[in-house]
N, C-alpha and C positions, 0 to 999 in steps of 0.2 A: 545163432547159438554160440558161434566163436565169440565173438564182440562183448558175450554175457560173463563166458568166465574169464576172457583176458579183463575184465572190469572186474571179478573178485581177485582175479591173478594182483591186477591193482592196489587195491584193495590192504593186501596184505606185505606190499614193497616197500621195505622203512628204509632201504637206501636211495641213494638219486640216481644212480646207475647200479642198479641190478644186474646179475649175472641169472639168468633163466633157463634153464633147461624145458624144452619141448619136448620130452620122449615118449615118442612113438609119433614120430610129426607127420609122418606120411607126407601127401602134398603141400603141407606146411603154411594152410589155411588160417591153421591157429596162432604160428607165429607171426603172420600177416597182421591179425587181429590184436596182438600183442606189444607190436611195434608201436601202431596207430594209436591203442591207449597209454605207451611208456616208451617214448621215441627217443628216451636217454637209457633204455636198456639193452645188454647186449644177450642176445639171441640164441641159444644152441640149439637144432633139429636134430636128435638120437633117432635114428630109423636102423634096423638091420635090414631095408633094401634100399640096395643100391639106384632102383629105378625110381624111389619114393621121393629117395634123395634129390636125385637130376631135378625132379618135379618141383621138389621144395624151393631149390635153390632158383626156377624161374619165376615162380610164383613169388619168391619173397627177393626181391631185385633189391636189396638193402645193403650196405656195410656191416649194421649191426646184427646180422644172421650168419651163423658160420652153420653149415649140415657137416654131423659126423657119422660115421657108419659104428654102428653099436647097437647093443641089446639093453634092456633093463637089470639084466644079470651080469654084463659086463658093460659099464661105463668108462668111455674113454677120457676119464677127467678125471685129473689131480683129487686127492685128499682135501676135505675143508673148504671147495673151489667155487663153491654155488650155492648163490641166496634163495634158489625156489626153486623146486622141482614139479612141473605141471604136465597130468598125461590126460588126454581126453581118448577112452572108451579103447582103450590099447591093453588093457587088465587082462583083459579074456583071453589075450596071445601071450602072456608072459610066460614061461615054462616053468619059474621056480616062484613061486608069490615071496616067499621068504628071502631067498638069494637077492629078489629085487629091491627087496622094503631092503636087505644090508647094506646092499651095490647106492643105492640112494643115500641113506643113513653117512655111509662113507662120506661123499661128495661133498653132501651138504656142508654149511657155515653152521656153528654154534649159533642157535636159533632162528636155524634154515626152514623151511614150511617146503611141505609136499601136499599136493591138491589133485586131487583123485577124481575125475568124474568118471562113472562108470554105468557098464550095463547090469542090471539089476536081476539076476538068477531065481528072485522072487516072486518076478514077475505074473501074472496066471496069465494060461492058456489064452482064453479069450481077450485079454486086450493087444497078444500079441497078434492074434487076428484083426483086429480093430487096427493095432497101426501097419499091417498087412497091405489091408481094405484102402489104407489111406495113402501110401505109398503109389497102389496102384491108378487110383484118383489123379495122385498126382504126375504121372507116367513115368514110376522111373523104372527104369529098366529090370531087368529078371537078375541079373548078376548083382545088382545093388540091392532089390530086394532079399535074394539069396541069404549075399554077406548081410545084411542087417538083422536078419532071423536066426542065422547057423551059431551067431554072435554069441545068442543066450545058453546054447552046450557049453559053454565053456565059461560063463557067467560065475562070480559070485556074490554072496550076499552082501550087504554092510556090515554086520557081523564079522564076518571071516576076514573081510578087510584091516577092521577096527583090532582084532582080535592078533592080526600077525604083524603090524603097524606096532600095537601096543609089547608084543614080543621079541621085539626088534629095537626097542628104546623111543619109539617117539609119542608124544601127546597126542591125544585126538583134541580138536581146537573147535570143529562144527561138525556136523552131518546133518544135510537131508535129504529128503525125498528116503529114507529109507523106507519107507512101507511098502506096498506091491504095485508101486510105479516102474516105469520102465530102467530107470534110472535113479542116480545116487552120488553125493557127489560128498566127500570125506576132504577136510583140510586137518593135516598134521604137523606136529612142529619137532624138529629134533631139540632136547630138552639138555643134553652132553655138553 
């Protein structure tokens, strides 16, 4: 699923070296993935842990990967300084939705795109049982099933997305899967 969206991340890079942000990079899988399909971009991993970090930085053994320690509500990067801001399924942990969609807004380039995939708060009961079931199938552990369930408390819709995105100054450009899939995946542009 990494490889999927650093291919819309793709997708949507009108420069030849792009400046990308990954926040919420955790072990920094996605920028691994990101590299591989735009090996003339340069890389940022935003995590606020520090141990996410270490992780990221061994995983992604690149020049063009720098891990910063940072929040979605405080970015440690200049005004105007980035052409795409990409966060996978890191929504659910941000503390201020609004503070972030600003902290982002900032950052970005005059017609910077932010790409949102997200857990889906809409989700019903039973299919979260259903990828429960499947998880277990596939033996992952109780700590990873845990975090991938506890996820959805803290979940929101496409909706609330679209709606503080839009209160914040930017375009919604696509959205899908927003029906009562697991998931949801919102691309905005700053329009300033």
């Amino acid at each position: 699923m990494y490889h999927q969206l650093a291919e819309t991340v793709a997708q949507y890079s009108q420069q030849s070296t792009p400046c990308i942000v990954d926040l919420g990079t955790g072990p920094g899988l996605l920028s691994a993935a990101l590299i591989t399909v735009l090996p003339n971009a340069e890389i940022i991993g935003i995590d606020p842990s520090e141990k996410m970090l270490v992780l990221a930085e061994r995983n992604v053994s690149s020049s063009q990967f720098t891990a910063k320690l940072g929040s979605s509500e405080h970015l440690p990067l200049r005004n105007s300084s980035v052409d795409i801001v990409v966060s996978r399924f890191s929504l659910s942990y941000w503390r201020d939705l609004q503070q972030s969609f600003t902290e982002i807004y900032r950052v970005l380039k005059h017609k910077g795109i932010v790409i949102l995939e997200c857990i889906n708060k809409e989700c019903p009961q039973w299919r979260l049982s259903l990828i429960k079931l499947g998880m277990i199938a596939k033996r992952a552990g109780s700590r990873v099933i845990t975090y991938h369930l506890e996820v959805y408390d803290y979940a929101y819709s496409s909706q609330e997305v679209i709606e503080s995105l839009s209160t914040c100054g930017f375009s919604v450009l696509s959205e899908e899967g927003k029906q009562k899939g697991w998931r949801f995946c919102v691309i905005a542009q700053k329009h300033h």
